[in-house]
Backbone as CSV, one residue per row, in Angstrom:
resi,resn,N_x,N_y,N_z,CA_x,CA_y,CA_z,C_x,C_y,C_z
1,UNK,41.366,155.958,95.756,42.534,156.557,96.378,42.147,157.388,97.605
2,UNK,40.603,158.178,97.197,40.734,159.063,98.977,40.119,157.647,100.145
3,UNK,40.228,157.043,100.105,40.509,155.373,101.604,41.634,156.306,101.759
4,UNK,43.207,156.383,101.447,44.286,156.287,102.107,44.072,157.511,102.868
5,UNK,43.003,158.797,102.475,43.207,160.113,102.705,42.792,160.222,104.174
6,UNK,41.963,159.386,104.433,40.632,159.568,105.438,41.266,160.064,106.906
7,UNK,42.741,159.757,107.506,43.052,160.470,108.103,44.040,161.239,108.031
8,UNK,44.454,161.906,107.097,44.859,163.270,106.679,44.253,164.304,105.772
9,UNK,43.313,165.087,106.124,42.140,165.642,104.896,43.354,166.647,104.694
10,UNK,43.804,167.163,105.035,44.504,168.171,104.581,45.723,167.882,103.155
11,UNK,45.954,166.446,103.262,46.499,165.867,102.178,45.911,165.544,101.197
12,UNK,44.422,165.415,101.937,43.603,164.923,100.460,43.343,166.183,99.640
13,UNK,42.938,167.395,100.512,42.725,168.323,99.993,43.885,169.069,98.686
14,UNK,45.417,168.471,99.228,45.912,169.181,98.440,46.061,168.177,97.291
15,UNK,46.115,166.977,96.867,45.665,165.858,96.378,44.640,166.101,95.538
16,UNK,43.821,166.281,95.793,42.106,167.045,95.177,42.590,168.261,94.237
17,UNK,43.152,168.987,95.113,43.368,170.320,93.895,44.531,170.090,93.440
18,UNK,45.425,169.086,92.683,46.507,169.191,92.089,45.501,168.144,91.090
19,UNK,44.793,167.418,91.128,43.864,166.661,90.435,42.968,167.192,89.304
20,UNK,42.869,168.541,89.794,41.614,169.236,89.338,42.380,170.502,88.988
21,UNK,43.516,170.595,88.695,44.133,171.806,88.499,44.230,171.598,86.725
22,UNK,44.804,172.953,86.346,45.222,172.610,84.629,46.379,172.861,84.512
23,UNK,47.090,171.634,83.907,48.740,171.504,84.319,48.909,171.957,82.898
24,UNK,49.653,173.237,83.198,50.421,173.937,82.188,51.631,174.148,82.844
25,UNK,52.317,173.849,81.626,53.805,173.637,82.019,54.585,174.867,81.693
26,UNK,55.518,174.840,82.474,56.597,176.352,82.608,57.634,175.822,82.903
27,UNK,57.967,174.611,83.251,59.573,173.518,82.925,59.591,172.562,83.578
28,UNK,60.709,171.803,84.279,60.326,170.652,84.722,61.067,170.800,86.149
29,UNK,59.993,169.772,87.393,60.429,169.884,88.513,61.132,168.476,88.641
30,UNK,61.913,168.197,89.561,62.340,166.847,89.513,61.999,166.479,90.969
31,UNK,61.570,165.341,91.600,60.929,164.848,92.538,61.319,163.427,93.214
32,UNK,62.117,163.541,94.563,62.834,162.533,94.524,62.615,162.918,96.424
33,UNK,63.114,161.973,97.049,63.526,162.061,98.329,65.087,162.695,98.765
34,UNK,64.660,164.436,99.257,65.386,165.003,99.744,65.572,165.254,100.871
35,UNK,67.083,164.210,101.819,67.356,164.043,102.710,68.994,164.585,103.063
36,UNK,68.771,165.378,103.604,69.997,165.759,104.351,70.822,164.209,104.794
37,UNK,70.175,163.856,105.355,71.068,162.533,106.161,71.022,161.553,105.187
38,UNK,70.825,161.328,104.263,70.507,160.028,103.253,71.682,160.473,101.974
39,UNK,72.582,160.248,101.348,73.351,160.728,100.564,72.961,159.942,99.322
40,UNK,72.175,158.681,99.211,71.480,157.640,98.348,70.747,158.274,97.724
41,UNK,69.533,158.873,99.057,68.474,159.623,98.230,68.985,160.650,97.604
42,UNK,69.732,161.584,97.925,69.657,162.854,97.281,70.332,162.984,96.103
43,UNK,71.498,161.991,96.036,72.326,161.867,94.743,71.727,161.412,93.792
44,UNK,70.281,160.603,94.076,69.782,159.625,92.646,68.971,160.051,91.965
45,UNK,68.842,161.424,91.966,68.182,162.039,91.156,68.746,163.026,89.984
46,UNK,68.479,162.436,88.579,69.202,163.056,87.334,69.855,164.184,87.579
47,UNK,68.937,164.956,88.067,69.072,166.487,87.673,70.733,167.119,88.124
48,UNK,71.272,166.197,89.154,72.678,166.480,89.610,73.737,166.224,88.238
49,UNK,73.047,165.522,87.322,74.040,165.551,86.412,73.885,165.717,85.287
50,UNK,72.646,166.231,84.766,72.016,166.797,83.193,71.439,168.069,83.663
51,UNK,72.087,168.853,82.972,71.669,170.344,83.027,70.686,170.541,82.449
52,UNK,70.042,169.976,81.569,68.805,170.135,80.832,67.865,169.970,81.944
53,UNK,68.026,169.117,82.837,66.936,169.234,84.002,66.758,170.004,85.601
54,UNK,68.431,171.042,85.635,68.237,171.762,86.487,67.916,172.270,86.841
55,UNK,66.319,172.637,87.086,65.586,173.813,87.086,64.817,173.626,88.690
56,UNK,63.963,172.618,88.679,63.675,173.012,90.268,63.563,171.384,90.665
57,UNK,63.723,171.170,91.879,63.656,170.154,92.674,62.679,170.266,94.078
58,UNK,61.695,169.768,93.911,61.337,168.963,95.366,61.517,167.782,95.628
59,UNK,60.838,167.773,97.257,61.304,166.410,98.105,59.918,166.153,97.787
60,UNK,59.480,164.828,97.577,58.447,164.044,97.637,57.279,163.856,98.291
61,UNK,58.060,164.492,99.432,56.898,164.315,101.336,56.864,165.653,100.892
62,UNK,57.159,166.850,100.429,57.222,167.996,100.277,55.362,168.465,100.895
63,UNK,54.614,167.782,100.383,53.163,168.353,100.338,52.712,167.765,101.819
64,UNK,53.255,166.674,102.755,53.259,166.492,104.090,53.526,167.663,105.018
65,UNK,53.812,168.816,104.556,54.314,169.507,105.633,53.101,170.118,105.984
66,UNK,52.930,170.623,107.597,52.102,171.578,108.123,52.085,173.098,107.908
67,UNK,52.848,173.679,106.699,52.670,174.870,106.657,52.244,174.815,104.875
68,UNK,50.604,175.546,104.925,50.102,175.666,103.823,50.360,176.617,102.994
69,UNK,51.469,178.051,103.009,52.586,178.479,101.867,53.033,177.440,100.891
70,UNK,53.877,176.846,102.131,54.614,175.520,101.252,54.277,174.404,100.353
71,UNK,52.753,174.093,100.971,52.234,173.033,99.978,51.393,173.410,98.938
72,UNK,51.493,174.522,98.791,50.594,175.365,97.815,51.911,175.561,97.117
73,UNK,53.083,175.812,97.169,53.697,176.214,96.338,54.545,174.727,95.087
74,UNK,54.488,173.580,96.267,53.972,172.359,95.917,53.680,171.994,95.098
75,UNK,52.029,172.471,95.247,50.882,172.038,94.547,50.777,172.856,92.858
76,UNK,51.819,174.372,93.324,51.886,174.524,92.237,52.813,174.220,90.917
77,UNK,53.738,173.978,91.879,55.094,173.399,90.893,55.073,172.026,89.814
78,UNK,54.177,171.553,90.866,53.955,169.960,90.259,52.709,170.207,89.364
79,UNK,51.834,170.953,89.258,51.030,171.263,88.004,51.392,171.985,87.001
80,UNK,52.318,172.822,87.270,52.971,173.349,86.005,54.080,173.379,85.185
81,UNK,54.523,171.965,85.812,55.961,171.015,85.177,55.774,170.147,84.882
82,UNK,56.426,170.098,83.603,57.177,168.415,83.468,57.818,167.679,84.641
83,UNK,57.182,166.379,84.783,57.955,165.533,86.221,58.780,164.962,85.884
84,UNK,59.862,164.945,86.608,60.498,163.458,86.564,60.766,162.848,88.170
85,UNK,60.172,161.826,88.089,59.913,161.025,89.536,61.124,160.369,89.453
86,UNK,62.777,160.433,90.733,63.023,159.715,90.584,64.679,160.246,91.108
87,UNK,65.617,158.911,91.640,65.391,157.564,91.529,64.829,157.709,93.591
88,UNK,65.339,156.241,93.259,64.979,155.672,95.113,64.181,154.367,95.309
89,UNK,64.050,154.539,95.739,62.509,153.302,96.736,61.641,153.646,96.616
90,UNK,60.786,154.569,95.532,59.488,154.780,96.019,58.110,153.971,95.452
91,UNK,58.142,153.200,95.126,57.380,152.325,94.572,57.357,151.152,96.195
92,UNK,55.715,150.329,96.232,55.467,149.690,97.262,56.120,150.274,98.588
93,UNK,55.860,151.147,99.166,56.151,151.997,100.079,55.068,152.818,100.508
94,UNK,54.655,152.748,101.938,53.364,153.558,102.303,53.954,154.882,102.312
95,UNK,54.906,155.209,102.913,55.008,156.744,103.096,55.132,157.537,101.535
96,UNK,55.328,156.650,100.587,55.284,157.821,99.247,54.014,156.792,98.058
97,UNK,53.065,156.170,98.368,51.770,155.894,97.470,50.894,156.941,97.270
98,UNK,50.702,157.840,98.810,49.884,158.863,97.926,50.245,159.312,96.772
99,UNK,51.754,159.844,96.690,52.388,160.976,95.760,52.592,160.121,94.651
100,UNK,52.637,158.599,94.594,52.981,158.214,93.365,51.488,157.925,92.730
101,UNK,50.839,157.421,92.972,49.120,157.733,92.593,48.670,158.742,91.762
102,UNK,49.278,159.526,92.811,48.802,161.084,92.316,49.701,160.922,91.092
103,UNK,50.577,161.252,91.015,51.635,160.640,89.481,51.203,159.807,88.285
104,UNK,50.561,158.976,88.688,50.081,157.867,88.123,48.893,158.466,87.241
105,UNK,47.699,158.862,88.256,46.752,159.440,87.984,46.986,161.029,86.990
106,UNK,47.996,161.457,86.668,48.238,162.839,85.896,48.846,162.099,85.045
107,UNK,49.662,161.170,84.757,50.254,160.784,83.767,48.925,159.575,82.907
108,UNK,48.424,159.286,83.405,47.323,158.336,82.887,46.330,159.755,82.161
109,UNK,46.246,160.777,82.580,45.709,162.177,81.664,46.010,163.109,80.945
110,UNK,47.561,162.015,80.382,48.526,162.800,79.443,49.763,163.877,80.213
111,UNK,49.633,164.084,81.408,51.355,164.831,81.662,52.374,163.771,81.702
112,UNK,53.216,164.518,81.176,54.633,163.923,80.510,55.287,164.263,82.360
113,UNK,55.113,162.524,82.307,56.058,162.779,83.601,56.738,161.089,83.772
114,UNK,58.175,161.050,83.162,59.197,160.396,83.839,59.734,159.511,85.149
115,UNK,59.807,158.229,85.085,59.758,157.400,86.057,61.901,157.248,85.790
116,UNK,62.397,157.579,86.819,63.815,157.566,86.117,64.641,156.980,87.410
117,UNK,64.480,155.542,87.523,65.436,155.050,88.194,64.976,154.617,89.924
118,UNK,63.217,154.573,89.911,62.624,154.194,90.496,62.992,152.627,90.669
119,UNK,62.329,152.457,92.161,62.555,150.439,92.101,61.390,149.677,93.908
120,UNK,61.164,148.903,93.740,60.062,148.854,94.947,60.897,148.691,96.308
121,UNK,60.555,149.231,97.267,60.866,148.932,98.690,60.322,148.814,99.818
122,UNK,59.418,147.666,99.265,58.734,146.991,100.589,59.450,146.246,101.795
123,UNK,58.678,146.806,102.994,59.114,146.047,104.205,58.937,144.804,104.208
124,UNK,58.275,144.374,103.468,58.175,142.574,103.200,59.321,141.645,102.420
125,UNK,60.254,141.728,103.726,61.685,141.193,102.810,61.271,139.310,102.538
126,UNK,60.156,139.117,102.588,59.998,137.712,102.316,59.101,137.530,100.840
127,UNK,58.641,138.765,100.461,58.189,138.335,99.107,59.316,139.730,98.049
128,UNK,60.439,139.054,97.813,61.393,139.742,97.447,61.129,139.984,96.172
129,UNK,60.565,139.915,95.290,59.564,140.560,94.066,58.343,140.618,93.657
130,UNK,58.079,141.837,94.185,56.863,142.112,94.250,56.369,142.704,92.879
131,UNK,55.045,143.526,93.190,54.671,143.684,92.052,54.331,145.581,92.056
132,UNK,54.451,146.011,91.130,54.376,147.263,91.640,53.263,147.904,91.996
133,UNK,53.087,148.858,92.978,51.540,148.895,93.683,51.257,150.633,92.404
134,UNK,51.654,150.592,91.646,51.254,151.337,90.620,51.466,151.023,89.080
135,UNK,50.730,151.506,88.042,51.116,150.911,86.777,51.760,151.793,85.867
136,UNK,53.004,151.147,85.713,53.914,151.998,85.325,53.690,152.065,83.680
137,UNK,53.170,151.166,83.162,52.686,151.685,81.825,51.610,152.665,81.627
138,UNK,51.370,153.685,82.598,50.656,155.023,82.494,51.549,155.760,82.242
139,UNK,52.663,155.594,82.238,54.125,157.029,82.388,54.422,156.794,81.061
140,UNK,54.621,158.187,80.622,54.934,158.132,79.249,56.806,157.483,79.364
141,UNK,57.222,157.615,80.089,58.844,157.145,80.432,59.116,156.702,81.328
142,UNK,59.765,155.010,81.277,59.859,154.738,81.984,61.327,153.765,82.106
143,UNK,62.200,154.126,83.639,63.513,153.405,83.517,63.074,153.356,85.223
144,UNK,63.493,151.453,85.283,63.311,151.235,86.810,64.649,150.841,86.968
145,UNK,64.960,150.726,88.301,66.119,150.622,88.048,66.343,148.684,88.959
146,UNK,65.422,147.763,88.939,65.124,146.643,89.097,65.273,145.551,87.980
147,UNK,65.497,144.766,88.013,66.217,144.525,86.611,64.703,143.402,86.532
148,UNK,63.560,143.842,86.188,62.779,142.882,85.929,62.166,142.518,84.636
149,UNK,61.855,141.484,84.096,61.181,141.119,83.007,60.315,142.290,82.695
150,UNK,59.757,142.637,81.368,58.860,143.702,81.016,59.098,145.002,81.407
151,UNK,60.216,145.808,82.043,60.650,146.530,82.565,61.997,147.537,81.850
152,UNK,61.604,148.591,81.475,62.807,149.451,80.990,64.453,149.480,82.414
153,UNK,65.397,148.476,82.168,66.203,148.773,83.158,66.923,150.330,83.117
154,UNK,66.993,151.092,84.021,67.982,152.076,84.224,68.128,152.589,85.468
155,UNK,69.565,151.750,85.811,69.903,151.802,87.105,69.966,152.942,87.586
156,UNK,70.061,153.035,89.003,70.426,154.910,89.706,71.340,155.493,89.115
157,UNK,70.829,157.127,88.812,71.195,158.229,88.151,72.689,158.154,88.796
158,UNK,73.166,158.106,90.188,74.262,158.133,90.652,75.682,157.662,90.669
159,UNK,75.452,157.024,89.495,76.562,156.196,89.159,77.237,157.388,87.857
160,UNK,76.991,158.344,87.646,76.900,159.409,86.470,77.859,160.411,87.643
161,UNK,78.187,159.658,89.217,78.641,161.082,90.001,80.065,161.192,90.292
162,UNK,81.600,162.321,89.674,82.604,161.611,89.163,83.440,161.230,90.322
163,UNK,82.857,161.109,91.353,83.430,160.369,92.875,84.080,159.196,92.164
164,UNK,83.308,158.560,91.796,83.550,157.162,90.885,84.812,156.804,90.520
165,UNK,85.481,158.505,90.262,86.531,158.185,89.112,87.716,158.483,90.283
166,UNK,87.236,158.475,91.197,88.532,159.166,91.975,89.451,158.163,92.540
167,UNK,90.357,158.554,92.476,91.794,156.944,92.564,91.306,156.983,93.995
168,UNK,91.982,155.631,94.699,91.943,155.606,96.086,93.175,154.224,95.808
169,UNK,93.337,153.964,97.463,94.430,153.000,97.984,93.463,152.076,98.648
170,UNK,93.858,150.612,98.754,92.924,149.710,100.059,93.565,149.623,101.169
171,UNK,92.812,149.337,102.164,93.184,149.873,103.481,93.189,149.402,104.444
172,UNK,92.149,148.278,104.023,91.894,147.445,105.274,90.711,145.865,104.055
173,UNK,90.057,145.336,104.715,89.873,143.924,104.291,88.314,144.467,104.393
174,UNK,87.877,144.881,105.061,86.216,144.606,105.722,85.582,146.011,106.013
175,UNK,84.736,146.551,105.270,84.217,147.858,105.984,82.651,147.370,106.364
176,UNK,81.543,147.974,107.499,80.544,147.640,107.329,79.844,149.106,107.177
177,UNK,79.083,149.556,106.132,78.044,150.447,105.779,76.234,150.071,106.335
178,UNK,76.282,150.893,107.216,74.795,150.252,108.103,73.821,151.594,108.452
179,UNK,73.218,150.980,108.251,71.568,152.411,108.369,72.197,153.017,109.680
180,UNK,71.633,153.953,109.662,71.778,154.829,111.017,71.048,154.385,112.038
181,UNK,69.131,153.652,112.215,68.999,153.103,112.749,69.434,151.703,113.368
182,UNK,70.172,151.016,112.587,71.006,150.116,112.750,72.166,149.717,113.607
183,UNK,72.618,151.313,113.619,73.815,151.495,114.658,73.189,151.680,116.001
184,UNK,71.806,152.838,116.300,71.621,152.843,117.481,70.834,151.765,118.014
185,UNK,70.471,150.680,117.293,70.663,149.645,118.421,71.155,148.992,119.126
186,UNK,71.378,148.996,120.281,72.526,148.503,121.176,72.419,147.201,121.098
187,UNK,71.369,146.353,120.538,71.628,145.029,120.950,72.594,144.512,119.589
188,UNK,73.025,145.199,118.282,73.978,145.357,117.026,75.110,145.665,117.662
189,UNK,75.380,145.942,118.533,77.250,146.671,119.133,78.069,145.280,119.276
190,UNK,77.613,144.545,119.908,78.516,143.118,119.700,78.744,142.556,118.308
191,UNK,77.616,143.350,117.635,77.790,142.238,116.398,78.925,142.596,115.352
192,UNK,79.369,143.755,115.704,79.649,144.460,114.009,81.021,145.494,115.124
193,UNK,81.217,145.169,116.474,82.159,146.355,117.236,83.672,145.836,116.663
194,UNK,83.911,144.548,116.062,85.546,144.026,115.649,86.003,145.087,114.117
195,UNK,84.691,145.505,113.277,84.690,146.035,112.317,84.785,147.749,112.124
196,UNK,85.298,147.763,111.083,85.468,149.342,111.055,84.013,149.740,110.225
197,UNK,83.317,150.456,110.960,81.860,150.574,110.954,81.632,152.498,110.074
198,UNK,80.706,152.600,109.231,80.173,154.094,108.193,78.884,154.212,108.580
199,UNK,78.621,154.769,108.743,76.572,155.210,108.968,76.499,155.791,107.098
200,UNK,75.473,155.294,107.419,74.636,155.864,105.595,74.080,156.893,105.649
201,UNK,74.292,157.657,106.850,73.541,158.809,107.217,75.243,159.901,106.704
202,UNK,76.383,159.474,106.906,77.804,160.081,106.229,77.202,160.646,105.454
203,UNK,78.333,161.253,104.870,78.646,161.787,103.658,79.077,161.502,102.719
204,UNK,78.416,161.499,101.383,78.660,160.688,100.184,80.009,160.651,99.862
205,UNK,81.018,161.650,100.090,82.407,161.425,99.612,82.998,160.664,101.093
206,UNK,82.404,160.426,102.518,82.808,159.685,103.379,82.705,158.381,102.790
207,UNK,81.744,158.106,102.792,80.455,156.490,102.445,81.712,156.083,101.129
208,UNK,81.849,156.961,100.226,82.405,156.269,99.160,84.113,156.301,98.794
209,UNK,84.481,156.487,99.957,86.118,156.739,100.246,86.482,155.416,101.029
210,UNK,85.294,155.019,101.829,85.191,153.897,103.050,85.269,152.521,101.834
211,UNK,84.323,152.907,100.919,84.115,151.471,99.661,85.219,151.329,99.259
212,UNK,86.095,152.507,98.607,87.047,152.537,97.744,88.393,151.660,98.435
213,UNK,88.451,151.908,99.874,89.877,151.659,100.544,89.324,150.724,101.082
214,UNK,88.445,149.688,100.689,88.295,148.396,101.407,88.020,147.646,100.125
215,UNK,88.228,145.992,100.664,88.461,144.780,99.542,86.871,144.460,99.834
216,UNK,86.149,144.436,100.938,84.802,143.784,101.269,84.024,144.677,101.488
217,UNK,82.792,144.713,101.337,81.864,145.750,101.875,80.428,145.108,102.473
218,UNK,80.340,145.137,103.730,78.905,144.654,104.352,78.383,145.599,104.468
219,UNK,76.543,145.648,103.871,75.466,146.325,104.349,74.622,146.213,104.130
220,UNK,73.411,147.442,105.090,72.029,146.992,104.558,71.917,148.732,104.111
221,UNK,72.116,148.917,103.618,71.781,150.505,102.844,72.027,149.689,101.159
222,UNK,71.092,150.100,100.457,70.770,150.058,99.335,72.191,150.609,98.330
223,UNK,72.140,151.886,98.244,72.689,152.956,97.466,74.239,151.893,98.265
224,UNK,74.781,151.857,99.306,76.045,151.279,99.509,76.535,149.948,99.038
225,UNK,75.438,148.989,98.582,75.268,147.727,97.551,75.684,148.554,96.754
226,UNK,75.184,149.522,95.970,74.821,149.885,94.804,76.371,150.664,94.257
227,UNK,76.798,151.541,95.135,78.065,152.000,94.448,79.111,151.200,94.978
228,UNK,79.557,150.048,96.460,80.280,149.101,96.070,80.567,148.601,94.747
229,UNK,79.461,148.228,94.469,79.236,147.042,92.820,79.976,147.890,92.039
230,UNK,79.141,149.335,92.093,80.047,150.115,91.116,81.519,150.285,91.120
231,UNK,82.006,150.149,92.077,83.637,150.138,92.415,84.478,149.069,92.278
232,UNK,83.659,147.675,92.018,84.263,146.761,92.033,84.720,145.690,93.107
233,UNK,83.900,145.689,93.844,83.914,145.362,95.564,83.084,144.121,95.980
234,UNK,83.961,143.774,96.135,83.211,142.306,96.890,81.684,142.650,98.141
235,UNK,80.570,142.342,97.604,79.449,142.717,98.763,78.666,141.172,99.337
236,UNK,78.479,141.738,100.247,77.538,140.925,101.214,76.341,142.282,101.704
237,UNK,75.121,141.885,101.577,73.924,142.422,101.919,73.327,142.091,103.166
238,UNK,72.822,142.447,103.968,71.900,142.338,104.752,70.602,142.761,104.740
239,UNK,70.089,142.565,103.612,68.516,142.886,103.350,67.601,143.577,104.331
240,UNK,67.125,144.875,103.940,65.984,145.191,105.420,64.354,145.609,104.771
241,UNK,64.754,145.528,103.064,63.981,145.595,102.582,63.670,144.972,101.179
242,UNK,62.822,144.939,100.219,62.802,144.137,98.660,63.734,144.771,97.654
243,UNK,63.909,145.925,98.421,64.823,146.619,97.355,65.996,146.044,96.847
244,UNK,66.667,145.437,97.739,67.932,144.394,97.452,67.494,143.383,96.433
245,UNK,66.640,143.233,96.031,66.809,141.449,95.621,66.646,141.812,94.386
246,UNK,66.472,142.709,93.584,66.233,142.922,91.658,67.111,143.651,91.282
247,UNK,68.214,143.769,91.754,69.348,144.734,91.196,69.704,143.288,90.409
248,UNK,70.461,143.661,89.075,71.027,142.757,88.276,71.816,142.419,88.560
249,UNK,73.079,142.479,89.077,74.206,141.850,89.396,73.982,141.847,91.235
250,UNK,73.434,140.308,91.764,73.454,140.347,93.152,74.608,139.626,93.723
251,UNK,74.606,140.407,94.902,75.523,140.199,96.076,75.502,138.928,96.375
252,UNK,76.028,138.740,97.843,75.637,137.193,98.457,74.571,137.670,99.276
253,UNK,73.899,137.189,100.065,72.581,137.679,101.258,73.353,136.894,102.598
254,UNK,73.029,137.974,103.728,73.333,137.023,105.201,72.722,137.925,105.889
255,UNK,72.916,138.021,107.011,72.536,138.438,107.994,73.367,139.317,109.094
256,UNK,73.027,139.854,109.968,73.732,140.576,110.840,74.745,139.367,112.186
257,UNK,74.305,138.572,112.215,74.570,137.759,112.858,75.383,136.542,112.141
258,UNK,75.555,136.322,110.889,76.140,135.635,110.331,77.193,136.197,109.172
259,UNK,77.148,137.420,108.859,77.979,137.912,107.570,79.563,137.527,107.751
260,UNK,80.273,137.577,109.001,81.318,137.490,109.247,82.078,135.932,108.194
261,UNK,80.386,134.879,108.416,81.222,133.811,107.881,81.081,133.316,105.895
262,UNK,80.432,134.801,105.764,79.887,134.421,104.299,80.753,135.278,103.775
263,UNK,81.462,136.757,104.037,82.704,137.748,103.376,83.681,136.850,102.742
264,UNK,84.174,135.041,103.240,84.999,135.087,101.908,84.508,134.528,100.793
265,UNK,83.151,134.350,100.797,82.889,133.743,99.546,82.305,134.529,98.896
266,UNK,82.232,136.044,99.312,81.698,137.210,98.277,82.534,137.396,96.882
267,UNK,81.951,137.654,95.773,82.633,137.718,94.523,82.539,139.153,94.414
268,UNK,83.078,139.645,93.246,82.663,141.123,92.726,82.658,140.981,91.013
269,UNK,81.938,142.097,90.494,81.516,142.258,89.158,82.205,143.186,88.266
270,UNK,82.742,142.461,87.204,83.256,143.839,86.487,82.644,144.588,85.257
271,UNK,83.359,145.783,85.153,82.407,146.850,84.115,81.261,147.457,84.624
272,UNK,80.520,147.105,85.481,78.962,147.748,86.136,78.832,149.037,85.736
273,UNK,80.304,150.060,86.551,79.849,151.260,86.749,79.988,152.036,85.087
274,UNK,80.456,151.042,84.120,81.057,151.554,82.564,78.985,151.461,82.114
275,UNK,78.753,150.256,82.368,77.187,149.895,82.045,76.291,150.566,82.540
276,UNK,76.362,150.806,83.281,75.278,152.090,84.333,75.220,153.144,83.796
277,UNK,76.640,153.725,83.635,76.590,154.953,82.741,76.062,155.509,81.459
278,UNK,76.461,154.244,81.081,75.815,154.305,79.647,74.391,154.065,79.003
279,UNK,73.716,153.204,80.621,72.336,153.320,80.159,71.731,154.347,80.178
280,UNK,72.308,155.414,81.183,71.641,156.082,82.112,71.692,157.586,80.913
281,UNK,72.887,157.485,79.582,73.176,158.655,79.230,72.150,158.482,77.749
282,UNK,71.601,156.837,77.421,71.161,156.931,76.753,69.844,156.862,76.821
283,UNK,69.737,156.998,78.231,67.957,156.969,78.435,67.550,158.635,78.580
284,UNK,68.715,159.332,79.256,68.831,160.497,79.080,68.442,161.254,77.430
285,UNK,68.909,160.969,77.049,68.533,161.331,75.647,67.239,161.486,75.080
286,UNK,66.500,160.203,75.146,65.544,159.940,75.297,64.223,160.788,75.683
287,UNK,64.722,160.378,77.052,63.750,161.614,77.808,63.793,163.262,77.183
288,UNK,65.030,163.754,77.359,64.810,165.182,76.639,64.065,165.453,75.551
289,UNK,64.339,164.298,74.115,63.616,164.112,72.877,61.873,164.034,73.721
290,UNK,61.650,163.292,74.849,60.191,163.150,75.089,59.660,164.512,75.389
291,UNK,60.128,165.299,76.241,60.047,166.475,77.350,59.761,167.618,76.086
292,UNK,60.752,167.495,74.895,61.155,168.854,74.345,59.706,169.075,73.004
293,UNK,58.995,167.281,72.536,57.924,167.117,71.971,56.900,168.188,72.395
C-alpha cells in the first residue's frame, strides 16, 4: 500500500499512524463523502436516519487536507470509533483507495467497522462489473448496495429519507438530471437545450420535486437513477461510470446524443422504494446487535 503513498508522504504519514495506533473505541464515526454540492453523497449515509449512529461524521478525503489540526483530529476519530463506511462510490475509485485500504487493513485486525451501502465506481464504463479493488470479506459487516452474486445487497441508506413520501403532481413528460460538469460543457447545450434541465449539484428537495412532477427521467448522476426508481419513474441512464450497471432493477442505457429516441421505450418498477426500506431497516438492526457486542 505505501506505492500509492510515494507522492504524498504526508498522507502516508497519517496512514502510518492510524495503522499503528490502538483503536479504542469511544463510539462510532460514520464516513462517507461530504459534499455540499452532491446531495447523493451526503444523504447516503445511515446516520441521517438511525439515531443510534448520530454521533460524529466525517468526509472521507477528510485526512487530504493541508492543515495538520484537522488530520490529527481525523486520525483520531477514526481510531477510536466504531466505523461505518458508507454509502456512495467508493470502492474502485482512485481518489478514496487509500482510505478504503486503510479500512480494510483495521478491519482485517479486528475493528468492527461496517461497509453500509457501498458499490464500485470506476471510470471504466466498458468493464461494467468489476471486481472490487478491496476484500470485503475482511469487514465484519457488510451491505453493498450492487446487486452482485456473493454479496450482502443493501441498497442506499437514502431511500429511508421521508421526501419519498411527499405527494407531488406531474408536470411535464421529460426532466433531464445531469452532473454539474456535464452542464458546463458547451459542446452538451444543443443536446439537452429542448429539455427542462436539474444539476445534481441542486438541492435534494429540488432534484427530487423535478423526479416527482415528471413521467421520464434522463441522467447520468447515480443517486438520480436511484431515487427516480424509487418514485416510480420511467429512467434512461447515461452511464459515466460502473456504478450504473449493478443496481438491481436497471434502466434502459443511451447516450447523450441519442436518449431523446430511447425515453419511449423506458419502463418503470414497482414497490422498489417499499424494498429498499426494508432492507435497509433490517440490516440496520443487525449492525447495532454487531456494534453493541
Amino acid at each position: 500500500m505505501k506505492s500509492l503513498f510515494l507522492q504524498h508522504p504526508i498522507r502516508w504519514k497519517i496512514l502510518s499512524e492510524i495503522q499503528g495506533n490502538q483503536q479504542n473505541i469511544a463510539g462510532i464515526a460514520n464516513i462517507h463523502r461530504i459534499d455540499s454540492a452532491n446531495a447523493g453523497d451526503y444523504f447516503s449515509a445511515p446516520y441521517h436516519y438511525f439515531s443510534e449512529l448520530n454521533n460524529t461524521a466525517l468526509d472521507i478525503n477528510g485526512f487530504k487536507k493541508n492543515d495538520m489540526n484537522y488530520t490529527s483530529g481525523w486520525s483520531n476519530i477514526v481510531s477510536s470509533s466504531h466505523l461505518i463506511v458508507g454509502g456512495g462510490g467508493l470502492l474502485n475509485r482512485s481518489s478514496f483507495t487509500f482510505q478504503m485500504r486503510l479500512f480494510e487493513y483495521l478491519a482485517s485486525k479486528g475493528k468492527k467497522i461496517v461497509l453500509w451501502g457501498v458499490g464500485h465506481n470506476s471510470k471504466d464504463t466498458n468493464n461494467q462489473h468489476p471486481r472490487y479493488n478491496i476484500d470485503i470479506n475482511k469487514f465484519g459487516m457488510v451491505g453493498v448496495r450492487d446487486f452482485k452474486e456473493g454479496a450482502s445487497w443493501v441498497p442506499c441508506a437514502s431511500c429511508l429519507h421521508p421526501i419519498f413520501d411527499m405527494p407531488s403532481v406531474v408536470e411535464r413528460d421529460t426532466v433531464l438530471i445531469m452532473h454539474r460538469r456535464t452542464l458546463k460543457n458547451k459542446a452538451n447545450i444543443g443536446k439537452i437545450q429542448d429539455f427542462h434541465v436539474v444539476s445534481n449539484a441542486d438541492t435534494l428537495e429540488n432534484i427530487v420535486a423535478a423526479i416527482k412532477s415528471s413521467d421520464h427521467v434522463v441522467t447520468d448522476s447515480y443517486h438520480a437513477m436511484y431515487w427516480s426508481i424509487l418514485c416510480g419513474k420511467k429512467v434512461v441512464i447515461l452511464p459515466n461510470s460502473s456504478k450504473f450497471f449493478d443496481f438491481k432493477y436497471m434502466p434502459l442505457v443511451s447516450s447523450l446524443g441519442d436518449f431523446s429516441k430511447v425515453i419511449p421505450r423506458a419502463t418503470s418498477f414497482d414497490g422498489v422504494l417499499e424494498e429498499c426500506r426494508e432492507i435497509n431497516r433490517v440490516f440496520a438492526k443487525k449492525v447495532f446487535t454487531y456494534i453493541g457486542d
